[in-house]
N, C-alpha and C positions, 0 to 999 in steps of 0.2 A: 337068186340070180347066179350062184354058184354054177348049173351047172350050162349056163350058157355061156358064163368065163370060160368054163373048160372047152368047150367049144372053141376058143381062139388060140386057148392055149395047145388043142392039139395041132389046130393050125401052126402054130410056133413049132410044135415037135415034127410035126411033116415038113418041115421047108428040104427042098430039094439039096438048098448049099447049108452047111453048119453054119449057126448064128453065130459061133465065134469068129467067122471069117468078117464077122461087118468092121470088126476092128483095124483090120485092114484098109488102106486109103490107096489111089490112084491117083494123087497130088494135086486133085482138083478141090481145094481148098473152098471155092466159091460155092462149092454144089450141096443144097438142100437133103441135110445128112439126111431128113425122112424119104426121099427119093429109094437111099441105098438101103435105108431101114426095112422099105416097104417090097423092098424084092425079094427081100430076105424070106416074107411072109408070105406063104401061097393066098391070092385074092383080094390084100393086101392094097390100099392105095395109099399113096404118101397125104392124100386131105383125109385118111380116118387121123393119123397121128398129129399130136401135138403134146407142145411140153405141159408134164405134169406141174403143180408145185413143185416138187420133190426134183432139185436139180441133178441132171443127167438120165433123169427116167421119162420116158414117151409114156402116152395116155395111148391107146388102140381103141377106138368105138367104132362098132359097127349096129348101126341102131342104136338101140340103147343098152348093148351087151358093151362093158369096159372091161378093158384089162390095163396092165402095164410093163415097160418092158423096157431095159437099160439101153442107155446111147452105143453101147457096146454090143447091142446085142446077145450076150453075153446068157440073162436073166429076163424071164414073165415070170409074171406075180399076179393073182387073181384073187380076188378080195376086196373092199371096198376102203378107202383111203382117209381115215379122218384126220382135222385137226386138234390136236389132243389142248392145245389151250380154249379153243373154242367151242369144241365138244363135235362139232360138225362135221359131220359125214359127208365130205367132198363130193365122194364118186356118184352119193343118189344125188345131189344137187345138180352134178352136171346129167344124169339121167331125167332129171325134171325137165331142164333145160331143154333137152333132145326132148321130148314129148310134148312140149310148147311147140318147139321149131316145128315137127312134123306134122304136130295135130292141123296148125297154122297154114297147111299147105294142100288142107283138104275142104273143099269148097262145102259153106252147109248147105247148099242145091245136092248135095250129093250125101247130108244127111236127112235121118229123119227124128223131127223136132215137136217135141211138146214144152209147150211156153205157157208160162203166165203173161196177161198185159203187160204187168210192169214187174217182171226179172229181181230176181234181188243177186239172184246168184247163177251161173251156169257151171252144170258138169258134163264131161261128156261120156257115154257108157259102153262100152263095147259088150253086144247083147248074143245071147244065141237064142232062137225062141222055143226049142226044146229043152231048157233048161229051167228048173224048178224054181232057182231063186229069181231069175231071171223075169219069171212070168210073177213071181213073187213081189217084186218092185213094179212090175206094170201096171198088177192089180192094182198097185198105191196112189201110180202117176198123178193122180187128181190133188191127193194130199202133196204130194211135192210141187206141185204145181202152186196148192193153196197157201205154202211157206213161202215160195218166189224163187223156188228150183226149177229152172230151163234145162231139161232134159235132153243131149243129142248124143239121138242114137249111132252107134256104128254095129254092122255086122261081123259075130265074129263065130257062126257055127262049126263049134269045136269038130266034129267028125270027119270035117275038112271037104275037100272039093266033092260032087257027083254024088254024096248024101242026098237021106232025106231032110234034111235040114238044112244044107246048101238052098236046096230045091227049094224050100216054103220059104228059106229070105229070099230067093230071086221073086216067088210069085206077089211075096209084097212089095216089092220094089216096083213091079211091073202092075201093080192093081190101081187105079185111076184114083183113089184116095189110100193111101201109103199110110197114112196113119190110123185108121178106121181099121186097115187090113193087119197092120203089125198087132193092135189091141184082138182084135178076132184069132188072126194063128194064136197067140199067146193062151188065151182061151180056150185052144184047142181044135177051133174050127179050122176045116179045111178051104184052104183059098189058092182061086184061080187067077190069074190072071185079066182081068178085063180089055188090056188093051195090048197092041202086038210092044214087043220091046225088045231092042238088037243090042243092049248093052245094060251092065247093071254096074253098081259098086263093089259087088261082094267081095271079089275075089280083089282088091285093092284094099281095101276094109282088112280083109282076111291076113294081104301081106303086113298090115301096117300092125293088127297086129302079134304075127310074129316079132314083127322090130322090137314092140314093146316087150316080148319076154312073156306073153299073158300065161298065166299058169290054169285060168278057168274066168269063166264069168258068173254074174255080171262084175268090169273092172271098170273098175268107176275113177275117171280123170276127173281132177280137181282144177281151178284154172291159173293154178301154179306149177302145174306137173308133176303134182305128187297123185301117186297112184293108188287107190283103195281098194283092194281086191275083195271081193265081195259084196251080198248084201247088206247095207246100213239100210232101218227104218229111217225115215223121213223128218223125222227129231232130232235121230241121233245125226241125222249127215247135218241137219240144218244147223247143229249144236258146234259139228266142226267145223263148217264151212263160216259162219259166225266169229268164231275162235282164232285164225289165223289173221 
């Protein structure tokens, strides 16, 4: 996650006014100090900020990238923020949190889902189907399925927009059986589209996630919001997902 902190933090180093000037007031006592906070920050809005634990320092999320950053202005800090009596790692907690909230705001008509009847567990995958582990866990699907792991997919081909891999998630998306067709590219075959179609997910899938920070797939969401980057066989997920 480091270096999409930095990412905010050079946001903090580009602000047009010096951060030290936030220390500065205009005697409007009443006014929402993250208002003046967030002008400070190029792109900035006063709803990514709120208070940390840690009195006097602001949380900055955008996505699920955190930083933090003194009520003064003053100081960012990028790093994640534990409780040292409690061992807990704050800052991924609140990262869980934000991958809950967003995942929650993505209709599953707008994924695509391999289910068992009766569900023990769902995760959800951000897949690219040029990708070796990727296709590596599809081959499995049946087994994850036979443990009572609900599969849903999101696209997420890394080579990014106007690829050849953009291209084959759009033709499965648009193929009259989406799951039939995601199992066949995966496999290697080539798929066409069967029927006309004026809009897909991908590139929503794609931004969402960027938000997440994806370093590669497949990133396998748990449905606490903790994030598994890679392939887990089907024992071993069922082992974790069991565990919690």
């Amino acid at each position: 996650m480091a270096a999409r902190a930095s990412f905010l933090l050079l946001c903090l180093a580009g602000a047009a006014v010096p951060l030290t000037a936030l220390a500065q007031t205009d005697g409007k006592r009443d006014r929402d100090p993250r208002v003046e906070l967030a002008s400070k920050i190029p792109g900035a809005r006063p709803e990514e900020l709120s208070p940390s634990p840690i009195p006097g320092i602001y949380e900055l999320a955008r996505g699920t990238d955190i930083a933090y950053v003194s009520a003064d202005g003053r100081y960012a800090i990028a790093g994640d923020l534990y409780d040292i009596a409690s061992s807990d790692n704050l800052t991924e907690n609140r990262r869980r949190d934000m991958r809950i909230k967003l995942l929650a705001a993505v209709p599953e008509s707008e994924m695509i889902i391999f289910s068992p009847q009766k569900p023990r567990y769902t995760v959800t995958v951000f897949t690219d189907i040029d990708c070796g582990y990727c296709r590596k866990l599809h081959s499995e699907i049946a087994e994850y399925n036979r443990l009572g792991v609900r599969v849903r997919y999101l696209f997420y081909p890394r080579s990014g927009p106007g690829t050849a891999s953009w291209k084959k998630a759009e033709e499965v998306w648009c193929s009259a059986n989406r799951n039939e067709a995601l199992t066949r590219a995966k496999r290697g075959d080539e798929i066409k589209a069967s029927k006309p179609c004026k809009s897909t997910p991908v590139e929503r899938h794609y931004e969402l996630g960027r938000d997440f920070d994806l370093r590669g797939t497949p990133a396998i969401i748990a449905d606490n919001g903790e994030m598994l980057p890679g392939y887990l066989p089907p024992a071993m997920l069922v082992e974790y997902l069991s565990s919690r």
